[in-house]
N, C-alpha and C positions, 0 to 999 in steps of 0.2 A: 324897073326901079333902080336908082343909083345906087352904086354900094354905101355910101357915109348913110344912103337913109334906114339901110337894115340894119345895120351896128346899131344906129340911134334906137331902133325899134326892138332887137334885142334888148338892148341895155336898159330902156324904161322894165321892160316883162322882168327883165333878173333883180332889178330893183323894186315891184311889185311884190314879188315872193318873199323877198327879202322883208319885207315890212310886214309881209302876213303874217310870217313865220316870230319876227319881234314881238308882233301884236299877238297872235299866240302865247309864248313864252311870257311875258309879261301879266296874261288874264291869268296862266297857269301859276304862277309866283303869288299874284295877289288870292286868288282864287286858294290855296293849300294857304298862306299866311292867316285866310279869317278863316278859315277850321282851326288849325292853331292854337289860334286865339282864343275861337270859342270854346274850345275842350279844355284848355288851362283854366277859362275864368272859375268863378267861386260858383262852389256846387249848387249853391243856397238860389243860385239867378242861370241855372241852366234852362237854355231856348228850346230843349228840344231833346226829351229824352226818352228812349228806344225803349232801355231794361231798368225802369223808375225802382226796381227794386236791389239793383246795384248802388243807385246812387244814394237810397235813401231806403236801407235796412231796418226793418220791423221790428225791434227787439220786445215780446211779448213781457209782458207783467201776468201770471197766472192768476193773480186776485184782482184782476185790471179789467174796463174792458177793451180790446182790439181797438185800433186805430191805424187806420195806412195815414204814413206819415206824407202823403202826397197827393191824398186825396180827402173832399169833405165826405164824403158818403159815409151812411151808416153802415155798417159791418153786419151782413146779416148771414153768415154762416151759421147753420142750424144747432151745429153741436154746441156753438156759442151762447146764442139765442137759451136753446135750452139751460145752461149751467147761468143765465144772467149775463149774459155775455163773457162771462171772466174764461179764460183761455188754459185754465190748471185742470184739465179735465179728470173723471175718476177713471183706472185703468178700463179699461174693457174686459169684458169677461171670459174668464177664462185665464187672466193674467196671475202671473205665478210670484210671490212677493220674493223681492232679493234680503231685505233687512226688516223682516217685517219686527226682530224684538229690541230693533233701535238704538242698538250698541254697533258705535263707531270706536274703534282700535286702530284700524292700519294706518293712522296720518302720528302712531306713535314708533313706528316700525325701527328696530336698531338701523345706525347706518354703516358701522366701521363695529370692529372685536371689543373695543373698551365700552361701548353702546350695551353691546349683546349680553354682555356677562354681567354689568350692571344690571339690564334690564331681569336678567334669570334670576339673580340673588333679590331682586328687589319680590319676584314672581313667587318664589316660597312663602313668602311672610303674609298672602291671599290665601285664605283658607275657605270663604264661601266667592259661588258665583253672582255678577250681576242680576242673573235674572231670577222672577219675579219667586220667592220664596213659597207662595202658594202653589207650586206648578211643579215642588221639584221631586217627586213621586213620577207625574208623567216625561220630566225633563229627561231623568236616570233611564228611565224604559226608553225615552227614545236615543239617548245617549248610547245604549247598548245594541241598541239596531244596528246604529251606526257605526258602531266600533267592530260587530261583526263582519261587517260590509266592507269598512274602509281598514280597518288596524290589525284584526284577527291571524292575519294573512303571515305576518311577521309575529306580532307579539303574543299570537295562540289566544284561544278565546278563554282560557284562564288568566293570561296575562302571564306566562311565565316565559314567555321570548321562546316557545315554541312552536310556533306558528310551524302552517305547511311548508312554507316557503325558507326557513332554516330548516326545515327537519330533512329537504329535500337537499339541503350541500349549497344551494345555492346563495345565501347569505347568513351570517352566521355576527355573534358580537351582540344581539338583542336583548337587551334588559330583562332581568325578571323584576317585576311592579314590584315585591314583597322585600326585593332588597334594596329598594333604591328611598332615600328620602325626598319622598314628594307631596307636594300638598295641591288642590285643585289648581291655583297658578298657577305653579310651572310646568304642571299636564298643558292646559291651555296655553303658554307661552313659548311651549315645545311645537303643539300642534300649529302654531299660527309662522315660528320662526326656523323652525328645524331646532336640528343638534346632532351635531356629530356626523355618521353618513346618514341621518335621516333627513328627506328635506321638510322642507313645509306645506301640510297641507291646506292653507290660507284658499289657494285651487279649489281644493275639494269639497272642503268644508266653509259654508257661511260662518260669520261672526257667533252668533248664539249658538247654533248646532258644536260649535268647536267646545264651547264650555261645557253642553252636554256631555260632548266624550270625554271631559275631564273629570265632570261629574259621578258620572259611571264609572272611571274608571276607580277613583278614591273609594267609592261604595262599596266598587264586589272587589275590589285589588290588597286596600290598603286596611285590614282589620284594626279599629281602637281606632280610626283618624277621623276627624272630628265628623260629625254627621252634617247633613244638609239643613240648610237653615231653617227649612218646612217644619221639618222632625224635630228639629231644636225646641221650635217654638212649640211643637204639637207636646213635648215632652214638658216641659216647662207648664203648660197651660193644666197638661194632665196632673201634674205633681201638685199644681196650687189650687184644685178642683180635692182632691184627695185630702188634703192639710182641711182645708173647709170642711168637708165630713167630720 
């Protein structure tokens, strides 16, 4: 074979490759440009989707029924089914209620010192608790459970700031209840915010239970201050029962 004709026949093969490789790169270009494309369009006309619940999030209505927003099918989860379909189910049992006496407080919480003092001076001037005035006989009783348990520890289960835990050296500065002027607020608004080195135990204690130890504490702490609304009324009913005689 002459030589000019193996150059010639090299140089068609190197030109060859060369075009495969263009033509390659070229399908690879257009080929990633319509993914692209298709991943940017509108959610609403997507071609082809993998995790339909990324794209198109369930947001339940609990007195509603269930709908997949990307499908017709009827929804036929059992637990649904049972409650009507509506998606608000009742807890399960065994479930332990967090608010079951439905006083909400913390979205009033101080945020800065001219808040807090406010809110304390405003805390005296409450003399009965929100909750339910029929109840407050067993309120106090459990009020006192609680206060053994969680407050005794410091402020002694007299209430005279000597608890074990001053009596032992290890913190000392504890109120005695009998000299301080307090009314069931600001027992409750101490417990919920702190004061002083005490912090808050909003932690420890739910919304209601906090007004119990407040409750309790005015009953057996504070002699002559104003009684519980239960008694009030029991008192009042009993005195215009008696007039009638």
């Amino acid at each position: 074979m002459k030589p000019n004709a193996m150059v010639t026949s090299d140089h068609k093969k190197n030109k060859n490759v060369q075009m495969k490789k263009n033509v390659l790169k070229i399908t690879a270009i257009l080929g990633l440009t319509t993914v692209l494309l298709n991943s940017c369009g509108p959610k609403e006309n997507v071609p082809l989707v993998y995790f339909p619940d990324m794209y198109f999030p369930v947001a339940y209505d609990p007195l509603m029924k269930a709908q997949d927003a990307y499908s017709d099918h009827e929804n036929e989860i059992p637990a649904f089914v049972k409650n009507s379909f509506a998606t608000g189910l009742a807890p399960v049992e065994g479930s332990v209620p967090q608010n079951k006496d439905g006083i909400f407080e913390e979205g009033l919480l101080p945020r800065n010192v001219d808040e807090y003092n406010a809110g304390y001076d405003a805390s005296k001037k409450l003399t009965a608790s929100p909750l339910n005035p029929a109840n407050a006989a067993k309120d106090i009783e459990r009020g006192k459970m609680l206060f053994d348990r969680t407050c005794a520890a410091c402020h002694g289960t007299g209430g005279d700031g000597q608890g074990p835990i001053v009596q032992s050296g290890a913190f000392s500065g504890v109120p005695n209840y009998a000299d301080r002027e307090i009314t069931v607020g600001s027992v409750h608004y101490v417990l919920t915010n702190g004061r002083n080195a005490m912090g808050s135990y909003a932690g420890q204690l739910n919304a209601g239970d906090r007004w119990r130890v407040a409750m309790y504490v005015i009953s057996a702490f504070k002699k002559g201050a104003a009684a519980p609304a239960a008694a009030t009324e029991t008192a009042k009913t009993e005195t215009t029962t008696e007039t009638k005689k």
